[in-house]
Every structure is written in structure tokens, then in C-alpha cells.
C-alpha positions, 0 to 999 in steps of 0.5 A, spaced: 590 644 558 596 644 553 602 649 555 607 652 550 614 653 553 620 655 550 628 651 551 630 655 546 635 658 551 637 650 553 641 650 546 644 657 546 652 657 546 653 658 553 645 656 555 647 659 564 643 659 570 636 662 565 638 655 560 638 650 567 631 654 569 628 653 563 630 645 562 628 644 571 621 648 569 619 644 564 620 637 567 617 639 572 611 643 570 611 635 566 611 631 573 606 636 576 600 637 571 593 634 572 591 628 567 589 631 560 594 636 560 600 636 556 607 640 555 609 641 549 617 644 548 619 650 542 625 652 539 628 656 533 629 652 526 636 647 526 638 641 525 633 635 529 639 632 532 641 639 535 634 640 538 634 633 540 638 636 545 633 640 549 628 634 550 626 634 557 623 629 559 615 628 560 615 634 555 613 633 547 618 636 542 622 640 542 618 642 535 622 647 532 619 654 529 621 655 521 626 661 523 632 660 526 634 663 533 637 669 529 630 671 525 626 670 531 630 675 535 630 680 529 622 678 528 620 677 536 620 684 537 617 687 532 611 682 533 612 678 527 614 671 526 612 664 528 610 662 534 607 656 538 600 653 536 595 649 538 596 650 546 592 655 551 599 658 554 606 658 552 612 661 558 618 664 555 623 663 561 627 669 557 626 675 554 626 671 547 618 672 547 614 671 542 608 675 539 602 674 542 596 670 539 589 672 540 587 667 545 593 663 548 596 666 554 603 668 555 607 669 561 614 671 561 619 670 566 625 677 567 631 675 572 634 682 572 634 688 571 640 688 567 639 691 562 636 697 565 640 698 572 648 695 568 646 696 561 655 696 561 655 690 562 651 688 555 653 690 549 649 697 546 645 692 541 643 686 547 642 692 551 638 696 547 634 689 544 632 687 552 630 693 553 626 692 548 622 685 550 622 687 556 616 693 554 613 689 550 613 683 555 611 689 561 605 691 555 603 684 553 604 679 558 598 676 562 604 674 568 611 676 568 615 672 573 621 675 576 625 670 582 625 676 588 622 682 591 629 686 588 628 684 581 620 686 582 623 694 585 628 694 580 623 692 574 617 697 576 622 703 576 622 702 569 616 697 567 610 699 569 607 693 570 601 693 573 602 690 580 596 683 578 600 681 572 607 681 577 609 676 580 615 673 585 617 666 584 623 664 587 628 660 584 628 653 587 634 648 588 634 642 583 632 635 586 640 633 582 643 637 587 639 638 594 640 632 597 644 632 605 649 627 606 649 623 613 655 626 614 655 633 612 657 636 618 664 632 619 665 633 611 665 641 614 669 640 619 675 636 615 674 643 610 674 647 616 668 650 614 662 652 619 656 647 621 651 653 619 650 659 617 654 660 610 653 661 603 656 659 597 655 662 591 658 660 584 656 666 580 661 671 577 664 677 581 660 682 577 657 688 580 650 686 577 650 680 581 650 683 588 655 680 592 
């Protein structure tokens, strides 16, 4: 099989966690899938040297789409424009979800619930334009992945998404930053932390987080 994946988030200004989730999937969609299959990566239009800098590697491309990022938001959702070819099943790790093509799948990964449950916390227009994407992913997508069973209840409030198209996957830890040291306990002790039973959390202090 031949998978499309969008690493268009990879090279966006502030590319965040939903960047990190898609450059960690699609190395290791590479380092997993069976002989004969190919990933091949997608971004908008820009400069090669640019989009060189969502190579993942294992992964063919990036291959860039002939509109920049800006036209594929405005087309996206009106089901126009470009999209991925040549493949089975293209994943967007995001809500930029490109039309779908008679016979190639397409799956699509929603993180939150945001723009339904926070809409302030966006601006009118990028709430409105998630929203958007969201009902056209509920409708059109074979798969959507969202990463707990929260986001799933959260979701079905506003998206009928069939119970067999929705699926929970949660978000594992890159192999970068997992590793234990031998001597963790006593680097706890010297920080005064406890041996077990803490968490520790980078993300913003923002209502929609759910701290």
C-alpha cells in the first residue's frame, strides 16, 4: 500500500504538539510498514529548501501541493484543490483535510474539542474554519482518531460521528525522550521530588487544557 500523510503542520510558524504528532507517526508508520509499502509525505507549495525541512526519515518527499498553505485552507473546505495521488489512504494529522478522492482513503486525526467546547480561546475566523473541517471530517472520513476517550464524548456532542468510523489512539512518548536513567531515583531525591506517583506536564495553563 501506498499511504499519503500530510507534514504540512511540521512547517507552520508554531508547528506544537499536533507538528511533533505528525513528524513521530510518520517515522514511524516508515519503520513499521510491511515490505512493499511506501509512505509518501505532502505539503503546500513553497520553497524546496523550506519544505526540506519536514523530511522524515524512511518517508518519500515531502512532495509539495501547487497551492500554498493559505489556498489549501480557503479550498479545503469547499472540497476543491489539490490533493495527494498515487496512493490508497492519505492521514491528515490535522484538521487541514484535504477533498476526498474516489478510492483512497482517508483518515483523520482530531485532538480536541477546542473549537466547540473553547471557541474563545480561537479567533472567530479559526474557530469558525475548525469547526468547519471538523463536519466535513465527521461526514467524509473512513477513520478519525482522536487521542483519549474525553475527546471522543466531547466530539460525539457535536459531531455525529458513527461509533465504527471513531477511533481512540492514544498518543505515545517519543523513543527521544523515554529513556530512564540508572539513576533516577537519586536525581529525584537531590530535586526533592517524589520516587513515584507525580506528573509533569509542559502544556500552557489554559482552560482547555484540563489541568
Amino acid at each position: 500500500m501506498r499511504i499519503g500523510f500530510l507534514v504540512e503542520q511540521m512547517l507552520a510558524p508554531v508547528p506544537g504538539g499536533t507538528g511533533r504528532y505528525s513528524a513521530e507517526l510518520a517515522a514511524a508508520l516508515a519503520r513499521t510498514a510491511r515490505p512493499g509499502d511506501v509512505v509518501i509525505s505532502w505539503c503546500a507549495w513553497r520553497g524546496s529548501l523550506e519544505a526540506d525541512g519536514a523530511a522524515v526519515p524512511g518517508v518519500v518527499g515531502p512532495i509539495r501541493l501547487p497551492l500554498p498553505r493559505r489556498g489549501l485552507a480557503a479550498a479545503w473546505p469547499r472540497g476543491h484543490g489539490p490533493a495527494p495521488s498515487g496512493v490508497g489512504v492519505v492521514h491528515a494529522p490535522t484538521l487541514l483535510v484535504p477533498p476526498r478522492r474516489d478510492g483512497v482513503g482517508l483518515v483523520v486525526t482530531i485532538h480536541d474539542a477546542v473549537p466547540w467546547t473553547h471557541p474563545h480561546t480561537l479567533t472567530p475566523h479559526g474557530a469558525r474554519w475548525h469547526r468547519q473541517m471538523g463536519e466535513r471530517a465527521a461526514r467524509r472520513a473512513d477513520a478519525v482518531i482522536v487521542p483519549t476517550r474525553a475527546v471522543a464524548a466531547d466530539l460525539q456532542l457535536h459531531l455525529a460521528i458513527p461509533d465504527d468510523r471513531l477511533h481512540v489512539i492514544g498518543e505515545g512518548v517519543a523513543d527521544a525522550v523515554r529513556t530512564v536513567p540508572a539513576d533516577a531515583d537519586a536525581r529525584a531525591a537531590r530535586l526533592g521530588l517524589p520516587t513515584g506517583g507525580y506528573l509533569l506536564t509542559l502544556a500552557t495553563l489554559e482552560p482547555r487544557k484540563g489541568l
